[in-house]
C-alpha positions as YAML, in Angstrom:
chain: A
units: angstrom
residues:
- id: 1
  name: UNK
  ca: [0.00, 0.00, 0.00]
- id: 2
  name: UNK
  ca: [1.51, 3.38, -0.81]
- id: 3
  name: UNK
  ca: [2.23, 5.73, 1.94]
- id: 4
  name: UNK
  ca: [-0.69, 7.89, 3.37]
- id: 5
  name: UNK
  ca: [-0.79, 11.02, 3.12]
- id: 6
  name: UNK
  ca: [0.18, 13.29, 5.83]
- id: 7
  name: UNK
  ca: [-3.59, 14.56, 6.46]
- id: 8
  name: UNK
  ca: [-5.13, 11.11, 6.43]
- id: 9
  name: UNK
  ca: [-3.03, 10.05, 8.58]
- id: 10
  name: UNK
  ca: [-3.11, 13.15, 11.23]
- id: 11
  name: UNK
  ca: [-6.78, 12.18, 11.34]
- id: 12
  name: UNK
  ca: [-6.17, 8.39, 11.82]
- id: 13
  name: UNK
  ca: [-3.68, 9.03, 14.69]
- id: 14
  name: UNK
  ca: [-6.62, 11.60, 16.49]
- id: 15
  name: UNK
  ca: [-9.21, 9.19, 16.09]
- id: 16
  name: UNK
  ca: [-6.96, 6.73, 17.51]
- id: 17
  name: UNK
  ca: [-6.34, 8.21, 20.81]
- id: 18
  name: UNK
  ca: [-9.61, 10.19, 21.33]
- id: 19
  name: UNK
  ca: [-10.93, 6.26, 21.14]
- id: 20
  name: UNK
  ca: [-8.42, 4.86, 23.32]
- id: 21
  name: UNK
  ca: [-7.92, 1.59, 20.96]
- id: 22
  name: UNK
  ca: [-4.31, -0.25, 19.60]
- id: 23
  name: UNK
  ca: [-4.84, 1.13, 15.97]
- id: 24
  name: UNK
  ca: [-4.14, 4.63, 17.66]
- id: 25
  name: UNK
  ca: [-0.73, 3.22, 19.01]
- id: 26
  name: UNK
  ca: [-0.12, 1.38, 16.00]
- id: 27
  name: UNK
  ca: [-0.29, 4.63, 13.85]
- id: 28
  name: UNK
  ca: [1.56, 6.42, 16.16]
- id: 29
  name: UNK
  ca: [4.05, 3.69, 15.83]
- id: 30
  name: UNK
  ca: [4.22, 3.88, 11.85]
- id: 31
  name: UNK
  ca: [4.62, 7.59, 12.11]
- id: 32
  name: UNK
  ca: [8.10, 7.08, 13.80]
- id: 33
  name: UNK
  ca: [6.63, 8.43, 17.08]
- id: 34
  name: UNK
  ca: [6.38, 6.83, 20.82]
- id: 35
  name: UNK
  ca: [3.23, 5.78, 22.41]
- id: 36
  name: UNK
  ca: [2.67, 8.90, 25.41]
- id: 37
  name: UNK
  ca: [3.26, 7.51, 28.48]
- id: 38
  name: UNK
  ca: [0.82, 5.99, 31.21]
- id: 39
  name: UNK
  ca: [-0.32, 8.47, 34.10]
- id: 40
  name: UNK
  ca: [1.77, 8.34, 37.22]
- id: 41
  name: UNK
  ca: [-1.35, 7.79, 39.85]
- id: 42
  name: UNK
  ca: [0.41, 11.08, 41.24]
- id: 43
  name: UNK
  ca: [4.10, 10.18, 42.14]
- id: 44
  name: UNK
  ca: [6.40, 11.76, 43.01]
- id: 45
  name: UNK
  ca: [5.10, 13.47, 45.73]
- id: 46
  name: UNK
  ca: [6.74, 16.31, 48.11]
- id: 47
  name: UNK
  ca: [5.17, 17.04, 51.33]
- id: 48
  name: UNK
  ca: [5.92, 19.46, 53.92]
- id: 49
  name: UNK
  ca: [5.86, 17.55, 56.92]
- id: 50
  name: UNK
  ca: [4.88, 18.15, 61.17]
- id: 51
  name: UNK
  ca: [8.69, 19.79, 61.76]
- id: 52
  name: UNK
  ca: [8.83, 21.46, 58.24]
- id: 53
  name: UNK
  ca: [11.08, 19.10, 56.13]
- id: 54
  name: UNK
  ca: [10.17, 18.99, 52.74]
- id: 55
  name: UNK
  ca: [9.56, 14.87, 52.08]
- id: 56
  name: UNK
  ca: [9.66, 13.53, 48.47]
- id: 57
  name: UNK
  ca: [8.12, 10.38, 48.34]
- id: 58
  name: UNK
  ca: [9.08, 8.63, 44.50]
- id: 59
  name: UNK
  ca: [6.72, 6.07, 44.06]
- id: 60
  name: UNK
  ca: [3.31, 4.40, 46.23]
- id: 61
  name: UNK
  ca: [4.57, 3.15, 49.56]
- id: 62
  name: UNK
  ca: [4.17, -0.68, 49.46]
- id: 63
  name: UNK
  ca: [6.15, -1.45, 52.79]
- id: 64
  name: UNK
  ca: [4.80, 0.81, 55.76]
- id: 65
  name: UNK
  ca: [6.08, 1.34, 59.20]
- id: 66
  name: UNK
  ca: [4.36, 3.33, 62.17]
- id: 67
  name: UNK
  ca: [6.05, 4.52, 64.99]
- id: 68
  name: UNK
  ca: [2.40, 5.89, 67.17]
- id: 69
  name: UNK
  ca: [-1.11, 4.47, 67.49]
- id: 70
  name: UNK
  ca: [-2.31, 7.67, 66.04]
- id: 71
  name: UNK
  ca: [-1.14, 7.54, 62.73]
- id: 72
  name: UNK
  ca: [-1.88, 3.69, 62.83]
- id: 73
  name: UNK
  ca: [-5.36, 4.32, 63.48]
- id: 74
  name: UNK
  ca: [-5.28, 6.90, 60.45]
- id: 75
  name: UNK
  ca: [-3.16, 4.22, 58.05]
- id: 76
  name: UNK
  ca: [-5.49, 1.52, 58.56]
- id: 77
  name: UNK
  ca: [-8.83, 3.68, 58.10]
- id: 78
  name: UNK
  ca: [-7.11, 4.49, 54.30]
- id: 79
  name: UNK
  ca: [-7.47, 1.18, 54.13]
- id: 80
  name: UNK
  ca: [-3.57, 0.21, 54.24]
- id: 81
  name: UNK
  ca: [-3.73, -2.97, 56.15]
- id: 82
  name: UNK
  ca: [-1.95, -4.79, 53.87]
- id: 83
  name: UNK
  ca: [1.02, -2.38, 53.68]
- id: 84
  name: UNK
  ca: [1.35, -1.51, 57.14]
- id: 85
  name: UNK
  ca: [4.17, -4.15, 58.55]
- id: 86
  name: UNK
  ca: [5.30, -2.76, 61.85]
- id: 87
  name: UNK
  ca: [3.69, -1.06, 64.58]
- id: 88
  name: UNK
  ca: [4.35, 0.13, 67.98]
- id: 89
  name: UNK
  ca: [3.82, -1.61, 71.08]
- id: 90
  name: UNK
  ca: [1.18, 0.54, 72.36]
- id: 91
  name: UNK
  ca: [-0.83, -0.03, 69.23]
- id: 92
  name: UNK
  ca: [-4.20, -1.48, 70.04]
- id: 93
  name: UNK
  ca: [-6.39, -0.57, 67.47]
- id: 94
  name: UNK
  ca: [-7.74, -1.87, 65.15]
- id: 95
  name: UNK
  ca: [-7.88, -5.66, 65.86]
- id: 96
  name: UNK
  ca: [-5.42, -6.65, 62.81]
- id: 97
  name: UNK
  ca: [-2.64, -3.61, 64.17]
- id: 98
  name: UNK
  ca: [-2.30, -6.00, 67.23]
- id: 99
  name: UNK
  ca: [-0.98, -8.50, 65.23]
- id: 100
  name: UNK
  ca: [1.45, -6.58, 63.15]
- id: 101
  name: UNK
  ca: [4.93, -7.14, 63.98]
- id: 102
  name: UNK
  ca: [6.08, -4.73, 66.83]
- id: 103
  name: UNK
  ca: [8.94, -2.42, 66.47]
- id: 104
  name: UNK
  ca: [9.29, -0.78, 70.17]
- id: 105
  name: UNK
  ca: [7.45, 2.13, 72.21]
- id: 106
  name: UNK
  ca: [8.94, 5.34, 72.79]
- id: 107
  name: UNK
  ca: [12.83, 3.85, 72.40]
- id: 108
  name: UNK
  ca: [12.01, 2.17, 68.57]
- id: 109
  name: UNK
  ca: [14.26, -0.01, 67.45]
- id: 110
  name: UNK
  ca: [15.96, 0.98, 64.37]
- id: 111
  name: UNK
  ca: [17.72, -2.62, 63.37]
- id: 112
  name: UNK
  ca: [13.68, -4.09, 63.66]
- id: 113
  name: UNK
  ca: [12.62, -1.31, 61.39]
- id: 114
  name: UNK
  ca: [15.21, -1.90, 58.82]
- id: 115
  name: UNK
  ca: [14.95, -5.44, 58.86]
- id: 116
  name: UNK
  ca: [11.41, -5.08, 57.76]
- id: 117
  name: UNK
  ca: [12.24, -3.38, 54.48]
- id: 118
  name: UNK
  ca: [9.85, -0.38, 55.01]
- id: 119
  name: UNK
  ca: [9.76, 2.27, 52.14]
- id: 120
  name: UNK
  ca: [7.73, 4.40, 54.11]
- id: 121
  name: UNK
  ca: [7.99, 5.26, 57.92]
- id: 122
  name: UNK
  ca: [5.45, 7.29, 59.68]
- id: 123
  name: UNK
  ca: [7.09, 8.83, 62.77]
- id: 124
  name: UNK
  ca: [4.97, 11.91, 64.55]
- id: 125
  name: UNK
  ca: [6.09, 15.30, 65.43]
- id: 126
  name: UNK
  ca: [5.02, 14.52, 69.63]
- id: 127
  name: UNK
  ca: [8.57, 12.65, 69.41]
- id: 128
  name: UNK
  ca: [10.59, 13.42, 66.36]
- id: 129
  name: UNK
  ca: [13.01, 15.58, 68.59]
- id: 130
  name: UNK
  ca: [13.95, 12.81, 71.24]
- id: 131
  name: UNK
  ca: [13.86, 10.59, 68.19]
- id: 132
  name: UNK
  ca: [15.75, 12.57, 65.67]
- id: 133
  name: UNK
  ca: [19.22, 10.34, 66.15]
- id: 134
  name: UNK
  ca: [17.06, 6.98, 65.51]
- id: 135
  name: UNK
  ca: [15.32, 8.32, 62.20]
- id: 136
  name: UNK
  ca: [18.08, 10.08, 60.94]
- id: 137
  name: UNK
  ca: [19.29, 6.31, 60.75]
- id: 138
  name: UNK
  ca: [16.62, 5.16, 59.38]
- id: 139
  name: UNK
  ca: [16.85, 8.19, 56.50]
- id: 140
  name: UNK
  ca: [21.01, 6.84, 56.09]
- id: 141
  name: UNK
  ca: [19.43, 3.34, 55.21]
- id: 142
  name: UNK
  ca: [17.57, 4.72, 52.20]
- id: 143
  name: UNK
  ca: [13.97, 4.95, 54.16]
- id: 144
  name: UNK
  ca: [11.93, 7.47, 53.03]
- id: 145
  name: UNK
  ca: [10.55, 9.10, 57.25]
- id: 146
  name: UNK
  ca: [7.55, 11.27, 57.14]
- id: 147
  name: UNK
  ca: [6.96, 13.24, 60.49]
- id: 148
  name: UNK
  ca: [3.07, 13.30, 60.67]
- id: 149
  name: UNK
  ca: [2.14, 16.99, 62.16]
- id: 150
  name: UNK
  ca: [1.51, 16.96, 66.47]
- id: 151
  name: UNK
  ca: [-2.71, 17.04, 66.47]
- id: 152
  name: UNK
  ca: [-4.33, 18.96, 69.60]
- id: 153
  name: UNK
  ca: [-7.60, 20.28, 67.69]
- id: 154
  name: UNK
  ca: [-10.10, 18.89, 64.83]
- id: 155
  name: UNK
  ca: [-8.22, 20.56, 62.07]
- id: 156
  name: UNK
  ca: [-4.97, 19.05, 63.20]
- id: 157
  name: UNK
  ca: [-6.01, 16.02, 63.27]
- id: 158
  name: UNK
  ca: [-7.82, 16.80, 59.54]
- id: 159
  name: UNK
  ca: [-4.27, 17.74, 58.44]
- id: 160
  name: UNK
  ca: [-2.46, 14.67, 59.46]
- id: 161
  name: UNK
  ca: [-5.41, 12.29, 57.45]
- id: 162
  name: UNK
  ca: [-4.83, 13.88, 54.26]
- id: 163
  name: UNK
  ca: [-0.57, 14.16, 55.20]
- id: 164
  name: UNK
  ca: [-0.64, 10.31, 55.43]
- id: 165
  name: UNK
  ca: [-3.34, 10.22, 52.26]
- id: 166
  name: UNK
  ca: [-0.44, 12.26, 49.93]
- id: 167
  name: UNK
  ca: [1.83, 10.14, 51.17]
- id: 168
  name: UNK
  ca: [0.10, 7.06, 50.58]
- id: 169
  name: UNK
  ca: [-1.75, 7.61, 47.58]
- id: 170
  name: UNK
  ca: [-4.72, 7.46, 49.09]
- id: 171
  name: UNK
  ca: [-5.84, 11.37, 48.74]
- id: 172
  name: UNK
  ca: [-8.84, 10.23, 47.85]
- id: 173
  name: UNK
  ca: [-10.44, 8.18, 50.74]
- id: 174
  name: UNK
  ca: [-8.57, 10.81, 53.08]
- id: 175
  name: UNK
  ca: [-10.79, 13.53, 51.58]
- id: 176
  name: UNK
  ca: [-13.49, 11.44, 52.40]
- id: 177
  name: UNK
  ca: [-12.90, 10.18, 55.81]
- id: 178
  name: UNK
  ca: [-11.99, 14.26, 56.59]
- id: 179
  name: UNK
  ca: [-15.39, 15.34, 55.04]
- id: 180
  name: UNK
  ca: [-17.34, 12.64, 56.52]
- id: 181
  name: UNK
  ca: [-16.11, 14.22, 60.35]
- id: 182
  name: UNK
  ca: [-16.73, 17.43, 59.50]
- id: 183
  name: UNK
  ca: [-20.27, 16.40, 58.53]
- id: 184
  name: UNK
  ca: [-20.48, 14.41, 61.79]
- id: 185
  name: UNK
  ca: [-19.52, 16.65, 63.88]
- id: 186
  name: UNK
  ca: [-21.69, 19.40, 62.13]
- id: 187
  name: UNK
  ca: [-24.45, 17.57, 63.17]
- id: 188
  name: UNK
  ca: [-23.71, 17.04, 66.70]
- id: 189
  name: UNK
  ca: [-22.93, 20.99, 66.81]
- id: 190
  name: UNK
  ca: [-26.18, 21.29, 65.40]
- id: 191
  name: UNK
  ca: [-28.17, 19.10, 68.22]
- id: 192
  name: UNK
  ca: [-25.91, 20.61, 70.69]
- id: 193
  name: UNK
  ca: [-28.02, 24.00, 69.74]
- id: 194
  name: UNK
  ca: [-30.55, 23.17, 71.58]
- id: 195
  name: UNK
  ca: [-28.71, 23.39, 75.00]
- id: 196
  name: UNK
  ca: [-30.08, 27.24, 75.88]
- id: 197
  name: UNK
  ca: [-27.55, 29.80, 76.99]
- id: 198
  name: UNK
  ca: [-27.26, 29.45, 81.34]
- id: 199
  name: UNK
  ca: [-27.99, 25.68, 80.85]
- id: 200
  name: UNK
  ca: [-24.51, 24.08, 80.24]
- id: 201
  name: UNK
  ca: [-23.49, 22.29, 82.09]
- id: 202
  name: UNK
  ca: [-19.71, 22.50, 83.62]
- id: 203
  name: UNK
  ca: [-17.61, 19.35, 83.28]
- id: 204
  name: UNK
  ca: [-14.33, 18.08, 85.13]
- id: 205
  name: UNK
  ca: [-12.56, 15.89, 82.95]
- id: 206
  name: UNK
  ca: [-10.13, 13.78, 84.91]
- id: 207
  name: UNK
  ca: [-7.21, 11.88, 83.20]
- id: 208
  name: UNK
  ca: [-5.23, 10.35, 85.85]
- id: 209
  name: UNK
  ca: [-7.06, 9.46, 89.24]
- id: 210
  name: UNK
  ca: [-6.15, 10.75, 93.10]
- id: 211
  name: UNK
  ca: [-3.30, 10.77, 94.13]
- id: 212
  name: UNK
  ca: [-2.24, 12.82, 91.57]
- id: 213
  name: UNK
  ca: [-5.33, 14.54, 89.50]
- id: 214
  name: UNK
  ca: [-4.50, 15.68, 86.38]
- id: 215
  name: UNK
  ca: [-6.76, 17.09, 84.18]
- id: 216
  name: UNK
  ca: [-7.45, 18.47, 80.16]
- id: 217
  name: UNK
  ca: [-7.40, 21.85, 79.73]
- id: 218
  name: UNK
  ca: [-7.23, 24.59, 76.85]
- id: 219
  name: UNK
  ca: [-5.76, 23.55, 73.68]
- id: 220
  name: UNK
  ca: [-6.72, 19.74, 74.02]
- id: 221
  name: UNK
  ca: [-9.63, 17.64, 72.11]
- id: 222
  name: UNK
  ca: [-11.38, 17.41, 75.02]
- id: 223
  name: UNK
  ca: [-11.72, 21.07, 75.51]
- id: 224
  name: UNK
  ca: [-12.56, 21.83, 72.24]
- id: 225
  name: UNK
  ca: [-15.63, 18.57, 72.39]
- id: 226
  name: UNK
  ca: [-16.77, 20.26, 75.23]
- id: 227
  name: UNK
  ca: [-17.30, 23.35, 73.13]
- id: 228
  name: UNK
  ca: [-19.16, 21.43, 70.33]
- id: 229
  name: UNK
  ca: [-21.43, 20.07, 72.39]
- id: 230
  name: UNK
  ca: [-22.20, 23.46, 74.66]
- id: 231
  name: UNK
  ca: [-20.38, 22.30, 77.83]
- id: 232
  name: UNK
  ca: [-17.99, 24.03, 80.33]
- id: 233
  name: UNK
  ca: [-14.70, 23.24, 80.56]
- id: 234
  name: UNK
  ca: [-13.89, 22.99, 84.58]
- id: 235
  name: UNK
  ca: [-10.82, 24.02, 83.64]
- id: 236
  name: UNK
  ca: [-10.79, 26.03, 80.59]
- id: 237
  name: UNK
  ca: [-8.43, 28.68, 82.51]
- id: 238
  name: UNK
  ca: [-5.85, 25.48, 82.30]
- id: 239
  name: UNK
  ca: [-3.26, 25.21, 79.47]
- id: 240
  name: UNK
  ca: [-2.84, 21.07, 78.39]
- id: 241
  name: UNK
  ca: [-2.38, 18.42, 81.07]
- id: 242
  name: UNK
  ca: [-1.80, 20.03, 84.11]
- id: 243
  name: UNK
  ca: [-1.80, 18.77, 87.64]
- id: 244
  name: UNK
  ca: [-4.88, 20.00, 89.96]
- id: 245
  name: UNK
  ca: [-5.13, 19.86, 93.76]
- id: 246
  name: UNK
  ca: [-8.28, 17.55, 95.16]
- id: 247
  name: UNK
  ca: [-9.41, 21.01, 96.59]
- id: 248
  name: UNK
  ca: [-9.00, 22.96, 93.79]
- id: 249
  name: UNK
  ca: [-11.00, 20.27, 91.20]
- id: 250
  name: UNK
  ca: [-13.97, 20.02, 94.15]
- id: 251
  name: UNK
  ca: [-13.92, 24.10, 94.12]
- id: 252
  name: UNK
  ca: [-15.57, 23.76, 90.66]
- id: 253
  name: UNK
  ca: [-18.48, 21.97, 91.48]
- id: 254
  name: UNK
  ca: [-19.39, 20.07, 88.61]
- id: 255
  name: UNK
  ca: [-22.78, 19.13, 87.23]
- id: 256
  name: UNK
  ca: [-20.71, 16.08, 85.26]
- id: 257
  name: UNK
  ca: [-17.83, 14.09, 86.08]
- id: 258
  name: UNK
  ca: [-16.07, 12.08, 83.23]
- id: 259
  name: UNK
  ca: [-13.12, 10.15, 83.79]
- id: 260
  name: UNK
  ca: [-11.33, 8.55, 80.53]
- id: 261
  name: UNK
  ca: [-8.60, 5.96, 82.80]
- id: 262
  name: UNK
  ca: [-11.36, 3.06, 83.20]
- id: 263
  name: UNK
  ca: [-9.62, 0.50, 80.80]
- id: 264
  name: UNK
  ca: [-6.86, 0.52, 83.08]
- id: 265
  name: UNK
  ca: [-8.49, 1.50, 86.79]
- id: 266
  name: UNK
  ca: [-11.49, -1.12, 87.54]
- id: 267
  name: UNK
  ca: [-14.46, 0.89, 88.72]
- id: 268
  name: UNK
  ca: [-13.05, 3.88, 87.82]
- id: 269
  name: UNK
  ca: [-16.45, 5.44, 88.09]
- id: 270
  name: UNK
  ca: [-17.57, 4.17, 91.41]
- id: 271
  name: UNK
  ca: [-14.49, 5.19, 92.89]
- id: 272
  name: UNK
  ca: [-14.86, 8.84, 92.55]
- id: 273
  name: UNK
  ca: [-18.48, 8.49, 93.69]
- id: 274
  name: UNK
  ca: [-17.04, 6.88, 96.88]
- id: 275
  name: UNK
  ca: [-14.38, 9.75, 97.59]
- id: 276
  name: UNK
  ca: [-15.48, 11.79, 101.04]
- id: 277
  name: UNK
  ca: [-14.13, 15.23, 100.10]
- id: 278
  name: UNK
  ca: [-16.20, 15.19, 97.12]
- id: 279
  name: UNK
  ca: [-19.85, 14.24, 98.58]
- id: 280
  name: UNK
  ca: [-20.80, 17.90, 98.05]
- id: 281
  name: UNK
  ca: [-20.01, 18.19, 94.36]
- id: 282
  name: UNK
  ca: [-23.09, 18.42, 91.93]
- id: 283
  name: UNK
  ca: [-21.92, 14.99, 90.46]
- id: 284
  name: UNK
  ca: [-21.89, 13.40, 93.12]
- id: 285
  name: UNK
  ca: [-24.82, 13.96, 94.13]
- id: 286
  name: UNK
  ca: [-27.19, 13.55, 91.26]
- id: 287
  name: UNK
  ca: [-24.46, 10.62, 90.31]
- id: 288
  name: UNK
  ca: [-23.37, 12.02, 86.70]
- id: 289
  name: UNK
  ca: [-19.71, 10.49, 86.67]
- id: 290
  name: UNK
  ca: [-19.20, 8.47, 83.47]
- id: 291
  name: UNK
  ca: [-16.06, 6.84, 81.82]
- id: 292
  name: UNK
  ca: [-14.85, 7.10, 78.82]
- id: 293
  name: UNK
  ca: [-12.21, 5.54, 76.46]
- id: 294
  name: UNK
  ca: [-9.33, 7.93, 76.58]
- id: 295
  name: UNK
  ca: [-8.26, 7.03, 73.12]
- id: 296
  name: UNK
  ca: [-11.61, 7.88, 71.57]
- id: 297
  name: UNK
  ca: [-11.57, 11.57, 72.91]
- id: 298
  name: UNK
  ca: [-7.04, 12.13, 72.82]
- id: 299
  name: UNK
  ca: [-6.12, 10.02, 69.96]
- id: 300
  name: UNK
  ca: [-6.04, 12.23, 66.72]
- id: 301
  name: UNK
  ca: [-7.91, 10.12, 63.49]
- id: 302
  name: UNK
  ca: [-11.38, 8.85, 62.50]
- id: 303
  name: UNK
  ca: [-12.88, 7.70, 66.56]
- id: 304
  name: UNK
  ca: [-12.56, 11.02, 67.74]
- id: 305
  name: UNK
  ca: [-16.53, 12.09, 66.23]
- id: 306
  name: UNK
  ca: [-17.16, 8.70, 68.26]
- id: 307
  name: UNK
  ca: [-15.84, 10.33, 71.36]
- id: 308
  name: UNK
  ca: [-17.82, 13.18, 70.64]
- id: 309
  name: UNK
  ca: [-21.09, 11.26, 70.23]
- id: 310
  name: UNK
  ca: [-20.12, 9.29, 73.97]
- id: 311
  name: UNK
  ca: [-18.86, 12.67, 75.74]
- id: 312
  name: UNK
  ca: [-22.45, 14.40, 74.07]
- id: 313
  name: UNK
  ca: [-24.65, 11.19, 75.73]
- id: 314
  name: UNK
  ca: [-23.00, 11.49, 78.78]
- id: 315
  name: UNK
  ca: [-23.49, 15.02, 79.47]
- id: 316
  name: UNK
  ca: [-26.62, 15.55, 78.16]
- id: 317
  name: UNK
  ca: [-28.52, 12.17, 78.03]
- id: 318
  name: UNK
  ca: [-32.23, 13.64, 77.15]
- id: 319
  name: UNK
  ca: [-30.96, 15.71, 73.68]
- id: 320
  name: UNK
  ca: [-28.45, 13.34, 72.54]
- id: 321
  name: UNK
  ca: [-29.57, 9.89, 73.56]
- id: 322
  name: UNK
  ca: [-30.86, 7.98, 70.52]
...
């Protein structure tokens, strides 16, 4: 067949890729031309991490490693299971992180890390500094170490879904698990609305039990639940996790008592009811002390609109009750 001409064949090489078949590659082909390239599913990537590094990830992380339940939690909602193959010890959810292999608490260990063959580690600003000699090893042995952004409100904790989503390749589902909380949590704002103005109630949040109370103040999750759901903080005036005095946390008086150390402390609950300096307090009284999972209202990731939901029951039982 003689040669076609260079019009005819212009249009056989459009109609070739607008339909997506092999005669478009195979004109391309006779035209002395390459095939174009398939789409990268969006690697390389370059993130800005929680201490301000700039991380370039090359290619879709098939070996993962997670140094803190957190972004464990997070990995696993993206639906990572299969890629994620070390954890922490204090990893305990979900049910398939327990039975990842464990690489260490606060002190990792680096030769267990590397041994695994991760091409992604997911370390968390909350340590990175006390850390920084044992992933700066981990970076010398060619491991790609993404320091997931310290969480203390909603929008932190939005942040470091779609940080681990980039990194992952899993933008997608992070957009959706982040727009799925807000929507959540919209609605419990909205319920919360009809809690009146002079009707909240004040809440004392208690972390760690007598002898030494300690307690969640401004700039924690807790604080900022409390919020949502039209509740006083006992002590909003309070910066983090400080230490309070038995006097001082009976001096508030509150109309709730919620204590998130149960897992740990059997009858956590009844045991406050039974203390004699507090027989006065509101709580006490009308018997409003409740427990709650600490991770579901401190760990940043997905459970936290869970917490919310629990902390909202426990408060006020007759508008959010379902």
């Amino acid at each position: 067949m003689k040669k076609l001409s260079g019009i005819l064949l212009m249009l056989l090489l459009v109609i070739g890729v607008m339909a997506g078949c092999s005669n478009g590659d195979k004109a391309a082909k006779d035209s002395g031309k390459k095939a174009a390239p398939a789409a990268k599913s969006g690697f390389p990537v370059t993130i800005t991490d929680g201490i301000g590094e700039k991380v370039t990830i090359d290619k879709k992380p098939k070996r993962i490693v997670s140094l803190i339940p957190s972004n464990t939690e997070i990995a696993f909602d993206l639906g990572l299971n299969k890629e994620i193959v070390g954890v922490s010890d204090f990893d305990n959810y979900p049910k398939e992180a327990t039975k990842k292999e464990k690489i260490g608490g606060m002190d990792f260990n680096v030769e267990k890390i590397i041994s695994l063959k991760p091409d992604l580690v997911l370390a968390h600003a909350s340590g990175a500094h006390n850390s920084k000699k044992g992933l700066d090893q981990l970076r010398d042995n060619g491991i790609k170490v993404l320091v997931v952004n310290e969480a203390k409100s909603f929008d932190d904790a939005y942040k470091s879904i779609e940080m681990i989503g980039k990194a992952t390749g899993t933008d997608a589902k992070a957009k959706e698990i982040v727009t799925s909380m807000k929507s959540d949590l919209n609605k419990i704002k909205e319920k919360a609305n009809a809690i009146k103005k002079g009707d909240e109630k004040t809440v004392w949040i208690e972390v760690q039990p007598a002898p030494e109370l300690y307690t969640a103040g401004k700039g924690t999750f807790m604080d900022e639940m409390l919020t949502a759901i039209h509740a006083k903080n006992a002590a909003a005036k309070l910066e983090g996790w400080p230490k309070v005095t038995e006097e001082k946390a009976v001096s508030y008086k509150p109309d709730v008592i919620i204590t998130t150390y149960g897992y740990y402390t059997k009858n956590a609950a009844q045991k406050v009811l039974d203390r004699k300096a507090w027989k006065d307090v509101p709580a006490i009284k009308k018997k409003q002390v409740y427990d709650i999972q600490s991770d579901l209202v401190s760990r940043p990731g997905p459970r936290l609109i869970e917490g919310v939901e629990q902390l909202a029951e426990a408060v006020y039982p007759d508008v959010f009750k379902k």
